[in-house]
C-alpha angles and dihedrals in degrees: 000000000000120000119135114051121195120205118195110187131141090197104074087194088064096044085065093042084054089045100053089055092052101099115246096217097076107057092239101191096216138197151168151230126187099205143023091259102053089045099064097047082049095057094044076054117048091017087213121202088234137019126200101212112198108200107207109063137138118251093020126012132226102263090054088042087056084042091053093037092054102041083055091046120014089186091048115130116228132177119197113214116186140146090225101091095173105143088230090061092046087052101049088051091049091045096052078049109260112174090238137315128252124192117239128263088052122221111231094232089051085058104050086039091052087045090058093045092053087048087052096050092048096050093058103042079056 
């Protein structure tokens, strides 16, 4: 079960956009990181059930932030969620082991859908 939801965004603007998507009926406790780096520390710290990834951010990217996350946590959920939809970008993330990628700007229907994959999925690892 979801619970904790990391967003990792350098664009505040589009912090609030991610959130907005996020559906209001499950008590999500949110919160938020500006950089990869922060990020990081973020998630060793709050260990959160998903994690929105941006890709694109000052001081570590997305795909070291996804490196780092995922040394610390092998089983740890992460959405990437960039504007650069090049297939060779799509496949790197899949490759370090991102959960799945969304385009930005999310729709709010691709977020709640991605939510429920990643409930799914964690559902059935147990």
């Amino acid at each position: 079960m979801i619970k904790k939801i990391l967003i990792v965004d350098d664009s505040p603007i589009s912090i609030k956009i991610i959130k907005s998507c996020i559906p209001k009926d499950k008590d999500y406790e949110l919160f938020d990181a500006a950089d990869g780096q922060i990020g990081v520390e973020k998630y060793r710290e709050l260990k959160p059930d998903l994690t929105f990834l941006d890709l694109t951010m000052p001081v570590m990217n997305g795909f070291q932030a996804l490196e780092e996350i995922l040394k610390f946590d092998q089983r740890a959920m992460v959405i990437i969620l960039t504007a650069d939809v090049q297939i060779k970008a799509i496949a790197k993330a899949h490759d370090l082991g991102a959960f799945s990628v969304l385009k930005k700007p999310p729709a709010k229907e691709s977020v709640a859908a991605a939510i429920k994959e990643a409930e799914d999925a964690l559902t059935e690892r147990g």
